[in-house]
C-alpha positions as CSV (number, residue, x, y, z in Angstrom):
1,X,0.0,0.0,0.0
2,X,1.3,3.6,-1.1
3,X,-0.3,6.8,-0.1
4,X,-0.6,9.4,-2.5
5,X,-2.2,12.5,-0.6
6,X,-5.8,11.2,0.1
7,X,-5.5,8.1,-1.7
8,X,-4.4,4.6,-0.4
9,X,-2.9,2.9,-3.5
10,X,-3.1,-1.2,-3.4
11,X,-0.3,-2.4,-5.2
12,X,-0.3,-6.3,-3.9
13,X,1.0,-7.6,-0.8
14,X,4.6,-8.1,-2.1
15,X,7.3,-6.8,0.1
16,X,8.9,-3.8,-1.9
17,X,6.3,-3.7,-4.5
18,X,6.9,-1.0,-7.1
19,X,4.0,0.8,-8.7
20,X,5.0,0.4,-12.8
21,X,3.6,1.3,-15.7
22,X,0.9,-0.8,-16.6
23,X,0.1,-2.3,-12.7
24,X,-3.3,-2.6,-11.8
25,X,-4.1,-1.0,-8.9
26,X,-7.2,-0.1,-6.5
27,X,-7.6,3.8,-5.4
28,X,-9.5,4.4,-1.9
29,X,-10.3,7.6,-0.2
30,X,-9.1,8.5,3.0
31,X,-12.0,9.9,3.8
32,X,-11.3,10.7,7.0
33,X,-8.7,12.9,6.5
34,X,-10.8,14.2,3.4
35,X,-13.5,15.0,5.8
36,X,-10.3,16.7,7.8
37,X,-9.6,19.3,4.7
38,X,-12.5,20.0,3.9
39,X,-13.8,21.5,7.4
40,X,-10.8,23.4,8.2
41,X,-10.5,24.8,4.2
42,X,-13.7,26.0,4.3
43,X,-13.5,27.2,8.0
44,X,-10.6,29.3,6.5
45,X,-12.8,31.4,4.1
46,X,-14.8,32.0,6.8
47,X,-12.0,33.3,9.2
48,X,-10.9,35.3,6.0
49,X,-14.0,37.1,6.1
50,X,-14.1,37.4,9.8
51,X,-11.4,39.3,10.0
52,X,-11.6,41.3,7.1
53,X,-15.3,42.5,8.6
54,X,-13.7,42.7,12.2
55,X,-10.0,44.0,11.2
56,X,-10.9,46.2,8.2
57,X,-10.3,45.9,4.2
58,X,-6.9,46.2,4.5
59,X,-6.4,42.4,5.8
60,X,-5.0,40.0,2.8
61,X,-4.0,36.7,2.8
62,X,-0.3,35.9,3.4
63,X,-1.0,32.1,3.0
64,X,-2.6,30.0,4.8
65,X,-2.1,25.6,5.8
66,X,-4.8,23.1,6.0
67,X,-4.6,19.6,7.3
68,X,-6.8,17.3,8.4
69,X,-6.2,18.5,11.8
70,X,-5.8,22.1,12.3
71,X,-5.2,25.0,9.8
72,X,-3.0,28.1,9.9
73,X,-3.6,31.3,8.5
74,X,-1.3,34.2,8.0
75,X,-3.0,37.9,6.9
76,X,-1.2,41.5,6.5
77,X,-2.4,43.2,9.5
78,X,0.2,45.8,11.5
79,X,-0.6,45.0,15.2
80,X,-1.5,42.6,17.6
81,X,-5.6,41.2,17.0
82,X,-6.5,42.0,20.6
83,X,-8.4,38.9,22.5
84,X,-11.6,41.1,22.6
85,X,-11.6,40.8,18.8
86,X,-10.6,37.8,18.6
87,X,-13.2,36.9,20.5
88,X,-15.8,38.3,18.5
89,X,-14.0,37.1,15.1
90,X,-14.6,33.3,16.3
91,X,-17.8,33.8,17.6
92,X,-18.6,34.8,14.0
93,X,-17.5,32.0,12.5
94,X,-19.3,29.8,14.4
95,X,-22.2,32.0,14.1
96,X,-21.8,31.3,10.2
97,X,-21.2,27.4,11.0
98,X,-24.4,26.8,13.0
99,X,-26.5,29.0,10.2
100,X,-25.5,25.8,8.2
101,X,-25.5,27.2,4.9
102,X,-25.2,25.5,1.8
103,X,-22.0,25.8,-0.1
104,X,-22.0,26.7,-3.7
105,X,-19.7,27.2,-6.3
106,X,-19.9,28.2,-9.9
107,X,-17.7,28.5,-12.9
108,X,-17.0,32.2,-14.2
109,X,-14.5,34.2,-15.9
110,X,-12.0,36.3,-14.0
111,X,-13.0,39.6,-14.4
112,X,-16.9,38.2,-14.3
113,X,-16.1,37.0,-11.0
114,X,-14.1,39.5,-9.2
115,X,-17.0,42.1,-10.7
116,X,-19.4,40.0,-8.2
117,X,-17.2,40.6,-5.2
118,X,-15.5,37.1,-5.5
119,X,-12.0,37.6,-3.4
120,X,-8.9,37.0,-5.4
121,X,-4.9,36.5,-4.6
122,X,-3.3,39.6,-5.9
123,X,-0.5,38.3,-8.2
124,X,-1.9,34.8,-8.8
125,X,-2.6,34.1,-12.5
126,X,-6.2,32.6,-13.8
127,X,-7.4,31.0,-16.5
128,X,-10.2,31.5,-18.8
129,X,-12.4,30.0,-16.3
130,X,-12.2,30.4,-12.2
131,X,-14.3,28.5,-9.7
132,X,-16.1,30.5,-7.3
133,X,-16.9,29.1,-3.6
134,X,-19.9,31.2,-1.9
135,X,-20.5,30.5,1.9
136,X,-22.5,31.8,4.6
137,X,-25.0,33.8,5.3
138,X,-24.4,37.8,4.3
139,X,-25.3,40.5,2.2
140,X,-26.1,39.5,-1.8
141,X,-23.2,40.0,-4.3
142,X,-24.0,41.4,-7.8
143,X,-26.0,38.5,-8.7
144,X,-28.0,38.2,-6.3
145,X,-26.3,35.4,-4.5
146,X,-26.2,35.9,-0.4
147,X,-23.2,34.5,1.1
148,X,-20.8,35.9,4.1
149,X,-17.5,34.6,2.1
150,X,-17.4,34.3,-1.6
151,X,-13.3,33.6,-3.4
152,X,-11.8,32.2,-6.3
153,X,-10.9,28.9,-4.7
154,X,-10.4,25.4,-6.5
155,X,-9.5,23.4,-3.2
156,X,-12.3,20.5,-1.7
157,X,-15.0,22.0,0.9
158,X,-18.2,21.2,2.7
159,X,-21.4,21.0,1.0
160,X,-22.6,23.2,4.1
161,X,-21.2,25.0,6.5
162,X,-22.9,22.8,9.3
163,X,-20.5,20.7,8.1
164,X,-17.2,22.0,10.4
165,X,-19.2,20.9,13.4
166,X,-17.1,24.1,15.7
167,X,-14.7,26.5,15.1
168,X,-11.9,27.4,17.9
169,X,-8.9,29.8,17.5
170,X,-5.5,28.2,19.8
171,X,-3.2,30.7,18.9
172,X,-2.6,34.4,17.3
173,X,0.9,35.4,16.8
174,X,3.5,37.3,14.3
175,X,5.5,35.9,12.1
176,X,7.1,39.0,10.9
177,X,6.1,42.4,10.7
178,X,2.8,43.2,9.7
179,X,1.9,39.5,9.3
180,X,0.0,37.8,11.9
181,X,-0.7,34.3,11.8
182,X,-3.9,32.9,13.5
183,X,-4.2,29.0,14.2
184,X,-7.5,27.3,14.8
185,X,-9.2,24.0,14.7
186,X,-12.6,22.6,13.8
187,X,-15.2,19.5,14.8
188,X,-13.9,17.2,17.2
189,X,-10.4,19.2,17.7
190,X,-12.5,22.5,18.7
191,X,-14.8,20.3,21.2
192,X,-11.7,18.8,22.7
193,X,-9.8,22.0,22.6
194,X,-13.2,23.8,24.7
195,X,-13.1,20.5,27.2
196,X,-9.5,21.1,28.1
197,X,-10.2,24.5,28.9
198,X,-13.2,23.7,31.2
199,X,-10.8,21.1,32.9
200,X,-8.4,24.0,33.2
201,X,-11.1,26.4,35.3
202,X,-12.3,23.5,36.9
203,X,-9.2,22.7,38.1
204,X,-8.3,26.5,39.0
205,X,-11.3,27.3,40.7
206,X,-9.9,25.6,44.1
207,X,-7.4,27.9,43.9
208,X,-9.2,30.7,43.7
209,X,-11.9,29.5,46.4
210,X,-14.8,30.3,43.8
211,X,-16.3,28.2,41.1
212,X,-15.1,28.1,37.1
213,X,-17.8,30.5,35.8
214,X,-16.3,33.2,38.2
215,X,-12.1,33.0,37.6
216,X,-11.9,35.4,35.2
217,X,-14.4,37.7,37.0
């Protein structure tokens, strides 16, 4: 067995088996690490927008890393985002995740596109067709398609956004200046991530000779 990036590749059972030209071979899914990308990708084009709405229109994209795990995204922004807006930029998302809106995407050209609103990577070079992803619920763009995050984007997502099950930031840092980079995770990881952090004040509140709810009061 070979993996090629989602796919599990059944070459035989022969120790050292080489994948030739001609070789018959069975593809498979890993379709839980699919189900992985696809919740944190489209979780980033909703933290895109997030912060963009939250930060101002001067926020870009510096580049951003999905796995099936966690993603990482990296924006032009000249200061530290400030836990009180961070705050309010996950809460967002998630608001946008629990409206469980459908996903679309559509085929356009460029200029068509970007004349709807679609976000695009200043510098990156399209061809005579783009695919445009539309998420969310938000204002309409010029045709009359609602959506709270609409890019050029050719990557797997979620048919909706109910999909991502939760949304939770773990870290905002720099990375150099005027680049912050924001971490996150989604379903399962963001549950887990919000039950170690009740264990935390649960375990604090002892401490403190009050009860969780109260610590940071």
């Amino acid at each position: 067995q070979k993996k090629l990036g989602d796919l599990h590749v059944h070459v035989g059972t022969l120790a050292g088996a080489a994948l030739n030209q001609g070789d018959a071979v069975q593809l498979a899914v890993d379709t839980e690490r699919r189900s992985g990308l696809r919740a944190h990708h489209s979780a980033t084009h909703l933290l895109h927008a997030a912060l963009r709405r939250s930060l101002g229109d001067h926020v870009a994209q510096k580049g951003p890393l999905v796995s099936g795990d966690r993603l990482r995204f990296d924006i032009s922004h000249p200061k530290p985002v400030t836990e009180e807006e961070m705050a309010a930029i996950e809460a967002a998302v998630n608001d946008q995740v629990r409206a469980n809106a459908e996903v679309s995407t559509r085929l356009m050209a460029p200029d068509e596109a970007i004349q709807t609103g679609a976000m695009a990577l200043f510098g990156e070079k399209y061809g005579d067709k783009v695919r445009v992803v539309s998420m969310g619920v938000g204002d309409a763009d010029a045709d009359g398609h609602s959506a709270y995050s609409t890019e050029l984007c050719g990557g797997t997502h979620v048919g909706r956004t109910g999909d991502i099950g939760a949304f939770r930031v773990t870290s905002e840092t720099a990375v150099a200046a005027g680049v912050r980079r924001t971490e996150a995770v989604t379903g399962a990881a963001a549950d887990a991530e919000s039950a170690r952090d009740a264990e935390a004040f649960a375990r604090a509140a002892p401490l403190v000779k009050g009860v969780p709810r109260e610590i940071s009061q």
